[in-house]
N, C-alpha and C positions, 0 to 999 in steps of 0.2 A: 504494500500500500504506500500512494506516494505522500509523503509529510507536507501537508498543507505550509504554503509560503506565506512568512509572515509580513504582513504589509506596514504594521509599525512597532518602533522599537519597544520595548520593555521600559515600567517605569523608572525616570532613574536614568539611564540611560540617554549615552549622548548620540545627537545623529544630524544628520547631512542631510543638505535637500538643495533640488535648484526650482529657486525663488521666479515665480511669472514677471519679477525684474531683470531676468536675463542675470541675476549673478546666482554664486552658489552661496547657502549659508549653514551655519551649523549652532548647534541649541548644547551645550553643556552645563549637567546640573553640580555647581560646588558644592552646597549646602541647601540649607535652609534661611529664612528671612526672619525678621522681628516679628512678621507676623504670623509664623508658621507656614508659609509657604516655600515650595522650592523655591530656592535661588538658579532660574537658569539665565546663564551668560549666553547672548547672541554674539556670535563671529560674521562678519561678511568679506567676501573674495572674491576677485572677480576670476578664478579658476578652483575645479574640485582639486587638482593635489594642491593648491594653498591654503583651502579649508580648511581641508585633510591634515593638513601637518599645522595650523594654528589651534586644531581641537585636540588633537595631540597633545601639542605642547600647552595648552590649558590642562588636560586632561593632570598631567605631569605634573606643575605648580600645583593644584590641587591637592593631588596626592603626597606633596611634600607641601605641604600648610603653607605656601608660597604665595597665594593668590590674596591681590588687595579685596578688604569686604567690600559689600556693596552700598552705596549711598554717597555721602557729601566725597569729594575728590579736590584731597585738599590742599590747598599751600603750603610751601616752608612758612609761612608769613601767621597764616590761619592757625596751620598745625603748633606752629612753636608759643602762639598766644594763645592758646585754649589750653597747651600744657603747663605754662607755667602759673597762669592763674586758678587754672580747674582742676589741676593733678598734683604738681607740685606743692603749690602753695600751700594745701591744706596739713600737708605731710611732711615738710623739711623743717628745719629751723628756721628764725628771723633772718640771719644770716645766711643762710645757703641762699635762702629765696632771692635775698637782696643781688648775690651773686649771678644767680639765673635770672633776673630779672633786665638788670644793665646788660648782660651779656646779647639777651634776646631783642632788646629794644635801641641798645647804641650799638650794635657788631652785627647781630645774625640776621635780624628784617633788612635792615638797608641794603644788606650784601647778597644776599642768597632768598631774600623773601619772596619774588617771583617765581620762581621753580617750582614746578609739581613736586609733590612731596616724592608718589612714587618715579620722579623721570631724576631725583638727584645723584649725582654722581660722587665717588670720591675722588675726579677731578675739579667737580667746582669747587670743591671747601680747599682742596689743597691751594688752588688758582684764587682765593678767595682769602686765606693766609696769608700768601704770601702779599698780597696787594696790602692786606692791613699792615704788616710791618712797612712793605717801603712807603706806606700813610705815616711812618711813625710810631705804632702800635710795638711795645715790646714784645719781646717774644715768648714771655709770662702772661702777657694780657691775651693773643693768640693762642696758647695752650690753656689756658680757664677757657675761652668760647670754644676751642677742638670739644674740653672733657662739656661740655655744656649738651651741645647738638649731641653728642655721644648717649648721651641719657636721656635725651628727648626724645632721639631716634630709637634705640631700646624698648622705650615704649610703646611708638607708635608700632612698632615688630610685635610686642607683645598682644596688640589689641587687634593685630592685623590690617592694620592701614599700610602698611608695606613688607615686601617681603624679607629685605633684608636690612640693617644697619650699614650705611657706608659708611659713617664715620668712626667704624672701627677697620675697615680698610685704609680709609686715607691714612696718611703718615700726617704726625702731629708733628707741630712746630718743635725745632730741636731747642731743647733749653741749654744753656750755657751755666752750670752750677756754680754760684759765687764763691769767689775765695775767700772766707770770712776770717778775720784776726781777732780772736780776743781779746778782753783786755787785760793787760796786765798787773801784778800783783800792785806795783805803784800807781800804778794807773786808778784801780780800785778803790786804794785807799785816797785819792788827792777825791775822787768823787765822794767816797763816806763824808767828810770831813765838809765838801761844800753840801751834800744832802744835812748833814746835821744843821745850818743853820733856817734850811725850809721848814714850813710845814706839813706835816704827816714826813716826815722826814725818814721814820721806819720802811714807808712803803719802796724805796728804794732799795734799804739793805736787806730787805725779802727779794727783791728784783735780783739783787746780784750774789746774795749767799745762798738762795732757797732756788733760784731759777724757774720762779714762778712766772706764768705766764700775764699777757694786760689783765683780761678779762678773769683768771682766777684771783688774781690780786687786788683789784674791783672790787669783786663779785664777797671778798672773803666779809665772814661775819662774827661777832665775838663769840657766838655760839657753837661756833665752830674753834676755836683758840681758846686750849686748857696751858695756861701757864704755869701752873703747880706743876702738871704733871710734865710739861715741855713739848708737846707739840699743837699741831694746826690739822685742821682736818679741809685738804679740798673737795667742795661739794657743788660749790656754785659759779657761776658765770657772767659777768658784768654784760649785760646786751648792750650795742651802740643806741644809743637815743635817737628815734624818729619821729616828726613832730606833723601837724595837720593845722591849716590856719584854721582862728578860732574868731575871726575878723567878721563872718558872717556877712551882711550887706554893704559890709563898709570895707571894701578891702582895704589890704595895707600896698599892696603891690608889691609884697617882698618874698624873698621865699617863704615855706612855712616852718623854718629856723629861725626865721629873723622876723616873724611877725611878734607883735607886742604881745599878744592873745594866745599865742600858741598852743596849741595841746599836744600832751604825749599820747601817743596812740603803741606804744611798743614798753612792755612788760620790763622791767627795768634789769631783771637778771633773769637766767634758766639754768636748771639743774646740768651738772657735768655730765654728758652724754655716753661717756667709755667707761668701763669696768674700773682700767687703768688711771683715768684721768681721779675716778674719785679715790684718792688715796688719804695716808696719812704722815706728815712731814717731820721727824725729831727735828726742836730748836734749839740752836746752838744758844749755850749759858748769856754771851753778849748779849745775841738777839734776843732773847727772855726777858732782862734786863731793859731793854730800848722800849720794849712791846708795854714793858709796864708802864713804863716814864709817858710813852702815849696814850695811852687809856688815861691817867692823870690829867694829861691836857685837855682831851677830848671830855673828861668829866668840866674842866674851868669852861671850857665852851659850852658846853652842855647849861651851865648856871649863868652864864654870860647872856645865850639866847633867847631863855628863859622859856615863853609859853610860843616862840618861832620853833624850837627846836622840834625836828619830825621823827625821830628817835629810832631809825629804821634799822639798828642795830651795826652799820656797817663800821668794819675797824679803820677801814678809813676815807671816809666823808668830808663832805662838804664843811662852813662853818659853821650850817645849820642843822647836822646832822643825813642831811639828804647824800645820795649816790655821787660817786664824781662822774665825769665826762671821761670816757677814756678822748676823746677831741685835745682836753683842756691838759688832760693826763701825758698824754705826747708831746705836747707843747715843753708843761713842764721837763720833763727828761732832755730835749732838746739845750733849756737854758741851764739844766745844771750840766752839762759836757763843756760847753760854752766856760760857765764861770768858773769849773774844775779847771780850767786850760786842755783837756781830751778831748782828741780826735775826736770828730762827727761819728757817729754810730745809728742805727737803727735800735730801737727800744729793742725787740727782742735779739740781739745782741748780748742783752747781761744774762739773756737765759743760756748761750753756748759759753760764755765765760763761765759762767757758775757747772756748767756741765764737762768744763774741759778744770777748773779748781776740783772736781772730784778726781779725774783721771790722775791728776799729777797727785792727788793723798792717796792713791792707789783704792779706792773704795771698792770691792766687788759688782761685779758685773750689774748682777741680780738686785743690789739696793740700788745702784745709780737707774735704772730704771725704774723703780717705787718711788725714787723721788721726783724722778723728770716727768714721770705719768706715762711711759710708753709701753703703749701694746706690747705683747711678749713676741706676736709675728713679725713684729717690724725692730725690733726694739737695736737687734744689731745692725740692720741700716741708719738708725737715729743716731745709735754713739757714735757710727763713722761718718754720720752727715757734721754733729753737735760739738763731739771731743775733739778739738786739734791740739795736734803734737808742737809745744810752745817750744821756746829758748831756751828753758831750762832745762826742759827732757833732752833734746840736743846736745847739750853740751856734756848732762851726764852720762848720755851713753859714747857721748863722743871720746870724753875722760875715760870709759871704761873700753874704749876699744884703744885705747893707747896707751894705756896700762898694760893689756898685754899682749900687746904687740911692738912696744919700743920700751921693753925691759933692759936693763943691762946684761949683757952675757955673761952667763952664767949663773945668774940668779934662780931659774927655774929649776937647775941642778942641784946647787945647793940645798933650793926647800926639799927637793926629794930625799 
C-alpha cells in the first residue's frame, strides 16, 4: 500500500514554500511568544537554495540559544539606557551606578549609540577606543567604559536580545601600570608632625599606619573603636554626597551642589560589601593614645555646638558632628603634602606606604592581608601591586650579597 503524501509539515516544524510573489519563503518556529503562541520567524529569498540554507542556519542559532527574541530591536543607545537605569540601578551600589552611569551617557551613546545592538561588532568598540584616547580620554577612562559595555552586553546575552557578547572579544585598552613610590620613613614623619597641628589630625595617622582606605576612614564610627581593648573594627563606608536642587520655582541656576537649598538625596555611608573588607585592625599603643586625645576634643566641640551638634557618632566629623566630604577630605591631604614640604601624592598613596611599612617589619603574609582587607583570591596580586621593594631593603640585601661575596680570602676556611 502506497503511504499517502503529506501535503503539510508537522507542527512545529519549519518549511518552505514559493510565495504567488514570485519569491521563495520559509516559516521557522524558535519558541514560543509572551502570549503563548509560536514564535514563527518568516525568511524571504528570492531563490529556494537561499531559503534553504537561511532556515538552516536559523534553524542552527536556535538550537544553540543564539537567536535574538522577538519584539523591540534595539539600540546601543536604547539598550544601554534601559540597562543602567532599569537593571542596574536597582542592584549595584551608589557608586558602581554613578560609574555606569557617566560611562553610558559621556562615552558609550555618543560613540556607539547608533548601532543595532545585535549588528555591533568588536571592531566598533575597538575603533571607538581608540578615537577616545586620541580625544584625550586616558586609557583608565577607556578600560572602565570597555568593562562597562562588557556587562551590559552580558546581559543583554543573558535575556536574549543578542547572541553573543563582543565586548568580550574586542581587546581592551592596554593599561600602563603606575610606578608608584612610597613614602618614606622621613617623609612620614615630616607629614605626622604637620597633621598634628590640623584638625581630626588622627585621621591621617590611620591613613598612613592603619592603611585604611577614604571611605572606611569616613565611614568609621566610635562604635566601632574599642580603645581599652586596642582595636577598630571596619564595617562601614563613607558614600560621596549627591545633592538634588531644592530651589523648587525659583531656580538658583547653579548646579544642585551649589544651590543654597540643596538636598541630599544619597544615604551618607553603606555597609563594607567583602567578607575581607569587614575586618578587625590591632592599634598600635601611639595611635591609642592620639584616638583618645581626639575623642577629648571632639567631646569640647560637642559642648561648644551645643543643641547644632547632630551627634551621628562619627570618629571623625565635621564641627558639628555631621559626616565629612571625602571632596573636602582630599583637599585637605593635598594641603598637608604641601605644608609637610612632600612630594604630590595621591591620597591613596598612604595606603601602599603603610602596606609596603608592613613588608619591611616582615609581618606575615596572612595578617598583612587582615589588615589591608584583601580577598584571599587576589590577595597575592594586591601585595605585589601595594608592597614595593624600598631603599632600605636594597641596600640590605645588597650589604648581604657583598658580605659574601667580597670576603677576604681565607676567611670562609678558617670558620670551617
Amino acid at each position: 500500500m502506497t503511504e499517502k503524501k503529506r501535503t503539510r509539515q508537522p507542527n512545529g516544524a519549519s518549511s518552505i514554500y514559493f510565495g504567488k510573489d514570485g519569491k521563495w519563503h520559509g516559516r521557522v518556529t524558535v519558541g514560543v511568544r509572551d502570549d503563548g503562541k509560536p514564535d514563527r520567524r518568516h525568511i524571504e529569498r528570492k531563490t529556494k537554495a537561499e531559503v534553504t540554507k537561511a532556515v538552516r542556519d536559523m534553524e542552527r542559532a536556535r538550537d544553540q540559544k543564539k537567536l535574538r527574541k522577538p519584539g523591540q530591536s534595539w539600540t546601543v543607545q536604547a539598550w544601554l539606557e534601559h540597562w543602567v537605569e532599569n537593571i542596574a540601578k536597582p542592584y549595584v551600589s551608589e557608586n558602581t551606578y554613578d560609574g555606569y552611569e557617566v560611562d553610558v551617557r559621556v562615552h558609550l551613546v555618543p560613540g556607539l549609540g547608533a548601532h543595532k545592538l545585535d549588528r555591533l561588532e568588536p571592531e566598533h568598540l575597538e575603533r571607538f577606543y581608540r578615537k577616545m584616547q586620541e580625544s584625550g580620554s586616558a586609557a583608565g577612562t577607556a578600560h572602565h567604559v570597555h568593562r562597562t559595555i562588557r556587562v551590559a552586553l552580558g546581559e543583554a546575552v543573558r535575556r536574549g536580545h543578542v547572541p553573543s557578547n563582543v565586548a568580550e572579544i574586542a581587546k581592551a585598552p592596554r593599561l600602563e601600570e603606575e610606578d608608584i613610590e612610597p613614602y618614606t620613613i622621613d617623609e612620614i614623619q615630616s607629614l605626622l608632625v604637620e597633621a598634628s597641628k590640623l584638625r581630626n589630625s588622627a585621621r591621617w595617622v590611620v591613613a598612613l599606619a592603619l592603611g585604611l582606605r577614604q571611605g572606611e576612614a569616613l565611614g568609621l564610627h566610635w562604635e566601632d573603636v574599642d580603645l581599652d581593648a586596642g582595636y577598630i573594627r571596619i564595617r562601614k563606608n563613607r558614600l560621596r554626597p549627591k545633592y538634588a536642587h531644592g530651589c523648587g520655582d525659583d531656580p538658583c541656576g547653579r548646579k544642585p551642589g551649589y544651590c543654597p537649598k540643596r538636598q541630599q538625596i544619597r544615604r551618607e555611608h553603606k555597609n563594607t560589601k567583602s567578607r575581607a573588607g569587614r575586618r578587625t585592625v590591632g592599634l598600635p599603643d601611639p595611635l591609642i593614645k592620639l584616638l583618645r586625645q581626639h575623642k577629648e576634643e571632639q567631646e569640647r566641640e560637642r559642648a561648644e555646638a551645643g543643641t547644632d551638634w547632630e551627634g551621628k557618632g562619627y570618629v571623625f566629623a565635621s564641627p558639628t558632628g555631621g559626616p565629612l566630604s571625602p571632596n573636602t577630605d582630599y583637599h585637605v591631604w593635598k594641603r598637608l603634602l604641601r605644608d609637610a614640604g612632600v612630594r604630590d601624592g595621591r591620597l591613596h598613596d598612604a595606603r601602599h606606604t603603610a602596606a609596603t611599612v608592613l613588608l619591611i617589619l616582615g609581618v606575615p603574609d596572612v595578617v598583612v592581608d587582615a589588615i589591608m582587607g584583601w580577598e584571599p583570591g587576589g590577595a597575592a596580586r594586591m601585595r605585589a601591586r601595594y608592597m614595593h621593594v624600598t631603599g632600605t631593603m636594597l641596600r640590605k640585601v645588597a650589604q648581604q650579597v657583598g658580605d659574601a661575596l667580597w670576603v677576604p680570602p681565607g676567611t670562609l676556611e678558617k670558620s670551617n
